[in-house]
N, C-alpha and C positions, 0 to 999 in steps of 0.2 A: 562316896558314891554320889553322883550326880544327879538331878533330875530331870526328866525329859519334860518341860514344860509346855504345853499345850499352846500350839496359836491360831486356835480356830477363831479366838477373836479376834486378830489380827486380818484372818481371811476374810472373813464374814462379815466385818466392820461394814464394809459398803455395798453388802447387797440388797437392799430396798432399793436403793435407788438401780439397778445392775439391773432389775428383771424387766423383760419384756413388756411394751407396750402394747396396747387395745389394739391401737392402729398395728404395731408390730405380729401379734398372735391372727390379727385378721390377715396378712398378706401373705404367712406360713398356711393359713386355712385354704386360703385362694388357690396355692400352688402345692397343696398336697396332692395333689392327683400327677401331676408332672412329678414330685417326689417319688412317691411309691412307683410309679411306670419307672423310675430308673432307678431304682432298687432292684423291681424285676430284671431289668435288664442286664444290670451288675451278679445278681443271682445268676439269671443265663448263663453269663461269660466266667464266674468266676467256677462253674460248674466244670467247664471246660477244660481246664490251667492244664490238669495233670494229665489228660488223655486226648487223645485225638478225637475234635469233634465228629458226629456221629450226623446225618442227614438228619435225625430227630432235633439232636442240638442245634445246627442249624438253623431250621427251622423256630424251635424257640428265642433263639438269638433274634432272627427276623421281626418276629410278630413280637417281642418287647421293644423291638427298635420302634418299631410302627407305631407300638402304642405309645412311647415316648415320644415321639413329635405328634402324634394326634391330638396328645396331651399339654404338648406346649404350643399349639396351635389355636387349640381352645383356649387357653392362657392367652395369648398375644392377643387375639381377637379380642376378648372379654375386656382385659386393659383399653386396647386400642379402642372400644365402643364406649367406655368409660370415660374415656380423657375426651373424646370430641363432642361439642357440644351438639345435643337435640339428639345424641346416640345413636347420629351415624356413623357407619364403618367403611 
């Protein structure tokens, strides 16, 4: 009989250095809000697959759309007011 040897050590060898940085975790925090808005939005649509959308569905299709580009709007700006200097946009 054989042994099934373990190679979590082999996996895991390099992960200290693998994990996210300050800077990294800050720019997933930044665009959590555009995240989650198309989460919603994917929920919307994927609600949908199997039946024929309803004016209700629709509708929430719509206004996750909405809220996804309001979402990355606010985003671009924010960026865009960051990177030029004296934080005009």
């Amino acid at each position: 009989m054989e042994h099934i040897v373990t190679v979590q050590d082999a996996v895991t060898a390099f992960g200290d250095f693998m994990e996210p940085t300050d800077a990294e975790l800050d720019a997933i925090e930044q665009e959590m809000p555009a995240i989650l808005a198309a989460v919603d939005l994917l929920d919307a649509q994927i609600v949908t697959l199997d039946r024929v959308p309803s004016e209700l569905d629709a509708q929430r299709i719509r206004r996750a759309r909405r809220r996804l580009l309001a979402a990355r709007r606010e985003l671009v700006n924010r960026t865009a007011a960051a990177s030029l200097p004296g934080g005009a946009a």
